[in-house]
C-alpha positions as CSV (number, residue, x, y, z in Angstrom):
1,X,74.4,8.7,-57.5
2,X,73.2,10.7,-60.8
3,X,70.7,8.3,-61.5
4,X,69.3,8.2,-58.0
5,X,69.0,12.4,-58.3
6,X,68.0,12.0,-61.7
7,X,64.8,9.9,-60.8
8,X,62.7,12.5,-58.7
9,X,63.9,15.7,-61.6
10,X,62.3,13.0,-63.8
11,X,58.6,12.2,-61.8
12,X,58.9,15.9,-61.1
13,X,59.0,16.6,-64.6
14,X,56.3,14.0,-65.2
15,X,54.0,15.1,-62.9
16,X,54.2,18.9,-63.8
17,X,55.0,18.9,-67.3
18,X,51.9,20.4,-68.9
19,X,49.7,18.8,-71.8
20,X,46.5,20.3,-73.8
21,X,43.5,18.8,-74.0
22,X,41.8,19.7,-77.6
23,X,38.2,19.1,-78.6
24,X,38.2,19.4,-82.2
25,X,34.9,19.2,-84.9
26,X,35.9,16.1,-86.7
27,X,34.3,17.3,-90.0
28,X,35.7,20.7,-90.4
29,X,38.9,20.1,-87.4
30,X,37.9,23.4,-85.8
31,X,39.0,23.5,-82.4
32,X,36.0,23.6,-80.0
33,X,37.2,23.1,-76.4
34,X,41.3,23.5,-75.7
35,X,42.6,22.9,-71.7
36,X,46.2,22.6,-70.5
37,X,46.4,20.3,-67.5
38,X,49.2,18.4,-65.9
39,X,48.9,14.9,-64.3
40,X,49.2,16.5,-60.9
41,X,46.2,18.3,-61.8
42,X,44.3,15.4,-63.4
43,X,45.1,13.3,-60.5
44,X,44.2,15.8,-57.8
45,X,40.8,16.4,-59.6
46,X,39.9,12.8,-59.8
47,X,40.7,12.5,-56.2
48,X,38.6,15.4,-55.5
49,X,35.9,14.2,-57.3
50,X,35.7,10.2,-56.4
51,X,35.6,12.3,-52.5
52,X,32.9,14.2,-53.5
53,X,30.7,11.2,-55.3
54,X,31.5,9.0,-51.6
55,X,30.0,12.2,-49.4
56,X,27.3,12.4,-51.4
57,X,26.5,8.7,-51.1
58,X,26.4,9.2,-47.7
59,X,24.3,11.9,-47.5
60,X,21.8,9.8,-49.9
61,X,22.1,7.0,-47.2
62,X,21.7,8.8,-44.1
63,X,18.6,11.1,-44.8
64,X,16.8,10.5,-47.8
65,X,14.7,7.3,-48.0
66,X,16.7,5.6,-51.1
67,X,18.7,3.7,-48.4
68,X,15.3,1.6,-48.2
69,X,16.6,0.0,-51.0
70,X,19.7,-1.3,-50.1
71,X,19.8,-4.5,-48.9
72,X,20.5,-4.3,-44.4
73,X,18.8,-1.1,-43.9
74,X,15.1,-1.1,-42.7
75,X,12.6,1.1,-43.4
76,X,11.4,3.4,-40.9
77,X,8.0,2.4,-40.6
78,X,9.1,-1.1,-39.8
79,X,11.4,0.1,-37.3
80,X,8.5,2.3,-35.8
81,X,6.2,-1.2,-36.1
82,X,8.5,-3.0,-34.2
83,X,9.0,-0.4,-31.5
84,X,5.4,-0.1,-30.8
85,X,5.4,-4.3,-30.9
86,X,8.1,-4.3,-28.0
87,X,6.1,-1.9,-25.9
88,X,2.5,-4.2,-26.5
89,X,4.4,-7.4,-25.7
90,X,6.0,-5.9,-22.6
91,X,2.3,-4.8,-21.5
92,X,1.1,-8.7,-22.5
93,X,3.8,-9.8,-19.8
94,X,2.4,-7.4,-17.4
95,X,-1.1,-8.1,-17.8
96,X,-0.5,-12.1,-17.9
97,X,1.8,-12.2,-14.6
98,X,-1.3,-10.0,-13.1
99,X,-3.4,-12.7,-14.8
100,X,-1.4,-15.5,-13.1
101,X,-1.0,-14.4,-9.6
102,X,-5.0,-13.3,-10.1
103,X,-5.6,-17.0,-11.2
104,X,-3.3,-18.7,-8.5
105,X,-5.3,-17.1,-5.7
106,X,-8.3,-18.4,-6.9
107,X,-6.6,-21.5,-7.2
108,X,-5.7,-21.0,-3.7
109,X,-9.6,-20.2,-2.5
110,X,-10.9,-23.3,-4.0
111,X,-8.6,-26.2,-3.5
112,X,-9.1,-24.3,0.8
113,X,-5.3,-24.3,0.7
114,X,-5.3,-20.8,3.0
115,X,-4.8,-20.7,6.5
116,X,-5.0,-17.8,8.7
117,X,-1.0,-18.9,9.8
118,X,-0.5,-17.6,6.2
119,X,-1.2,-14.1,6.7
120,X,0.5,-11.9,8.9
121,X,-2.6,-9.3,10.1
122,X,0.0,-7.4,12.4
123,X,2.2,-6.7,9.5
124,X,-1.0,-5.6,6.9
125,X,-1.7,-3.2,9.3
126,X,1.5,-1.8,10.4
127,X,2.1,-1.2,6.8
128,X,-1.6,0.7,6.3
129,X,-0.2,2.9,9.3
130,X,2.6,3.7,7.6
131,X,1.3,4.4,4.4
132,X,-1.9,6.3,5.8
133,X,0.5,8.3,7.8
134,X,2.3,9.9,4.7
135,X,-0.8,11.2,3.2
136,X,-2.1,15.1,3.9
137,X,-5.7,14.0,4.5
138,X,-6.8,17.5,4.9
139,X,-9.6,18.2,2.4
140,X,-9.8,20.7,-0.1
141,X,-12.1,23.3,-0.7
142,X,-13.1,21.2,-4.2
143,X,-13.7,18.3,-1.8
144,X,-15.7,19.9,0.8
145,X,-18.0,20.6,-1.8
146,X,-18.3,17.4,-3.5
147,X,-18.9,15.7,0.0
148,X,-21.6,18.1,0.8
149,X,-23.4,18.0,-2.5
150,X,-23.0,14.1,-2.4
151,X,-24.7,14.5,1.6
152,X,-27.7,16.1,0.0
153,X,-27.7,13.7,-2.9
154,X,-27.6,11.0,-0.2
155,X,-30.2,12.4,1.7
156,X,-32.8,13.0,-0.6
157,X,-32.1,10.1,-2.4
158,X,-35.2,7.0,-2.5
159,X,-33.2,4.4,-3.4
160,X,-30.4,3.0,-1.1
161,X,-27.8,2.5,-3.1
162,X,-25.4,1.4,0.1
163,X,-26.3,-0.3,3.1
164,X,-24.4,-0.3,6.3
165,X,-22.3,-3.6,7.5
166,X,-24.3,-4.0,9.9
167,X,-27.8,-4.3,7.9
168,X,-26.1,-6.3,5.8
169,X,-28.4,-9.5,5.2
170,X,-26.5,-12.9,3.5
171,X,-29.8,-14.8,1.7
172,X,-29.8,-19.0,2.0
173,X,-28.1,-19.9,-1.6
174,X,-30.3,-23.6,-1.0
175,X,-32.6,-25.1,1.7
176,X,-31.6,-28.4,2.5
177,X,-30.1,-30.9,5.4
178,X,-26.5,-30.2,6.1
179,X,-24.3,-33.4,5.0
180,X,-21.1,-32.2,6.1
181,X,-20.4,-29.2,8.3
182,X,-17.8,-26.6,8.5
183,X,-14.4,-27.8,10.0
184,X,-11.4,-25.7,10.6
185,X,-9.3,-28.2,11.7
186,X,-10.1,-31.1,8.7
187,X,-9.8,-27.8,5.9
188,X,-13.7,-28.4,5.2
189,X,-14.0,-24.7,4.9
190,X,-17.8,-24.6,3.7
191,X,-20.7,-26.9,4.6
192,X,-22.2,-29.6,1.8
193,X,-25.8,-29.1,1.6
194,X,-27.9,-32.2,-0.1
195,X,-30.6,-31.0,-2.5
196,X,-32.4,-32.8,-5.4
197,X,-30.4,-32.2,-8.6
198,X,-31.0,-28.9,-11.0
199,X,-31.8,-27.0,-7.9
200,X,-32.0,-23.5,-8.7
201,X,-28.5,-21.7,-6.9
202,X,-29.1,-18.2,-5.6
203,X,-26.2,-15.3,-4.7
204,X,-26.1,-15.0,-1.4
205,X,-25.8,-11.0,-1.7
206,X,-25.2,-8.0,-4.2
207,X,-22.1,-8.6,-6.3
208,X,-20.0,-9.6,-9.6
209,X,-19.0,-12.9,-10.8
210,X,-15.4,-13.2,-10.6
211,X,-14.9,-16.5,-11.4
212,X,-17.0,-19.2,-13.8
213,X,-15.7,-22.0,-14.6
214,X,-15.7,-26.2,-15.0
215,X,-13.0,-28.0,-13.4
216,X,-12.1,-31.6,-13.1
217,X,-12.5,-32.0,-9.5
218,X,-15.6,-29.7,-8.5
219,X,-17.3,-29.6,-11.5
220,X,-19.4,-26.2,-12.8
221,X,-17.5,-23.3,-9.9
222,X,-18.9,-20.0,-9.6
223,X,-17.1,-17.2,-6.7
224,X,-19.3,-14.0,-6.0
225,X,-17.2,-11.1,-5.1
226,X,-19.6,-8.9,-2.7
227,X,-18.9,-5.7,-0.3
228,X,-17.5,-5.8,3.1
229,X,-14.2,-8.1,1.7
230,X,-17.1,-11.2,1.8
231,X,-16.6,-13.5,-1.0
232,X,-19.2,-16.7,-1.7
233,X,-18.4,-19.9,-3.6
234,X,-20.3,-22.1,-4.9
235,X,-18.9,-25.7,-6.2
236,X,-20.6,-29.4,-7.7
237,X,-22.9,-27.2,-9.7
238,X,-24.2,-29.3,-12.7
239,X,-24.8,-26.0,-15.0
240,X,-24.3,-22.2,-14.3
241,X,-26.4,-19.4,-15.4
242,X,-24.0,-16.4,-15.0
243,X,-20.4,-15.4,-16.4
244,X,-17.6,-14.0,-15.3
245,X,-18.1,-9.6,-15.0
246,X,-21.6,-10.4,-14.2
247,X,-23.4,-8.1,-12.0
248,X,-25.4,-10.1,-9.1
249,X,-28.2,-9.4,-7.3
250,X,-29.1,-10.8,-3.9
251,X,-31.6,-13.9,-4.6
252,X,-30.7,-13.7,-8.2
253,X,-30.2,-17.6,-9.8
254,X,-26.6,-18.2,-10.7
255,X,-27.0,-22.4,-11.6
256,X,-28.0,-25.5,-10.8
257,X,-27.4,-28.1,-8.4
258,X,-25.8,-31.3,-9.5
259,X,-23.0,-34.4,-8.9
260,X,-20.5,-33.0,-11.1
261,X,-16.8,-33.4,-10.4
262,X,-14.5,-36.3,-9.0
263,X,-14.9,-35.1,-5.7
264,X,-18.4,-35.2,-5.3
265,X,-20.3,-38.1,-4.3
266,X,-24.0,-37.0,-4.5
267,X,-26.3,-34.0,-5.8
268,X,-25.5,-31.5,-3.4
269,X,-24.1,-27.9,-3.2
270,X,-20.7,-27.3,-1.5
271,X,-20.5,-23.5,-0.2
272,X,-18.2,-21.6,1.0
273,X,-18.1,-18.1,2.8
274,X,-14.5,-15.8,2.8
275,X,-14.3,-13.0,4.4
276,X,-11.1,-10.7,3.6
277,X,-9.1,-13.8,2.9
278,X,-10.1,-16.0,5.9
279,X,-12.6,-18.4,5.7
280,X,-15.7,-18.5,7.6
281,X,-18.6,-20.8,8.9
282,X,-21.6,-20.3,6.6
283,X,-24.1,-21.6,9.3
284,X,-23.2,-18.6,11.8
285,X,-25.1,-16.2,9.0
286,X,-27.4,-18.2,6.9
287,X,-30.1,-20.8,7.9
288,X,-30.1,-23.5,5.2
289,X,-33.8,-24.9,6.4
């Protein structure tokens, strides 16, 4: 039982005994530096310090730009890179699902695979009703007066820069006999027209090229967006002479006849008339002789 109270008296005495610490001048053994410490002391004062040297790591770390160079921490204008490379690639998606459903419909519009069972008209309108009737459509006073100085613009104005539906005029894209006519109920939405090959191919109307392309089965394909929902096609065409964003004018040449594509079995030019998404017979607008 001594020697168990003996033992803490003894690290006691250890820890809190006091020593000196003297600097001398080895030459001349004059005393330069003299401090009494303890081990308690010594050890609380290398704790302290080893503390101190850890926060300030951290603080290097956290906010100064040294942590660049240790090895898992990025630099920030990589991390800002990479942020502004998420937000382009999400608007790439965006843009190529637009692309794709854009492309399908296209798809859609030549391969005829449309039918007016497909669309619902009831339902389009309904849901214009419904949107048209949550809109104030009263005009303001900055809108009064663009309409009327637009009205005198209009007026005034020599050139006609819109024409109503019903002066609207559809030009023959070809003169030639009629090979195959439209039918509804056989999907031959458009009527083949046999000319000689690299027949000049006219727009039917005003508009922009929305489509210009080869494929396998129709050969050289050009579609012709124009007002009034009305869109043209134009298929078997051995060459075109327009791209897609193209502004059109009515008459203008677009390409040239020719037997191109495995569907075709002759020169001849294979058109096709839509109007808001349904198709419609070319010969009750256009005379092709």
């Amino acid at each position: 039982m001594n020697d168990k109270k003996k033992r803490p008296k003894k690290i006691k005495r250890k820890l809190l005994d006091k020593y000196r610490l003297v600097i001398l001048n080895e030459n001349t053994f004059e005393e330069r530096l003299s401090l009494k410490l303890t081990r308690l002391n010594v050890f609380v004062l290398a704790s302290l310090s080893a503390i101190f040297l850890m926060f300030i790591t951290c603080l290097i770390i956290a906010y100064t730009p040294l942590r660049e160079y240790i090895p898992g921490y990025s630099s920030t204008a990589l991390k800002k890179k990479a942020t502004e490379l998420s937000y382009k690639t999400d608007s790439l998606q965006r843009a190529l699902a637009l692309n794709d459903r854009y492309f399908q419909s296209i798809k859609q519009v030549l391969k005829g695979d449309v039918s007016a069972s497909d669309v619902n008209k009831d339902s389009i309108i309904q849901a214009v009703k419904l949107e048209a009737s949550q809109v104030d459509f009263a005009p303001s006073a900055e809108d009064s007066l663009l309409r009327e100085k637009v009205d005198k613009e209009d007026k005034y104005n020599l050139f006609e820069s819109a024409t109503s539906s019903s002066n609207f005029i559809l030009f023959s894209p070809v003169n030639g006999t009629i090979s195959e006519p439209y039918n509804l109920k056989d999907k031959h939405y458009a009527v083949d027209i046999v000319v000689a090959k690299n027949t000049p191919i006219k727009a039917v109307a005003d508009g922009i090229v929305i489509f210009a392309e080869w494929t396998a089965s129709t050969g050289y394909v050009i579609i012709i967006e124009h007002s009034y929902g009305l869109i043209s096609v134009y298929k078997h065409n051995a060459s075109l002479t327009k791209a897609q964003g193209d502004l059109i004018k009515a008459g203008e040449v677009i390409a040239t006849s020719g037997d191109e594509g495995e569907l075709s079995t002759g020169p001849h030019l294979h058109f096709e008339l839509w109007n808001d998404g349904y198709p419609v017979n070319p010969t009750n607008f256009i005379d092709f002789k």
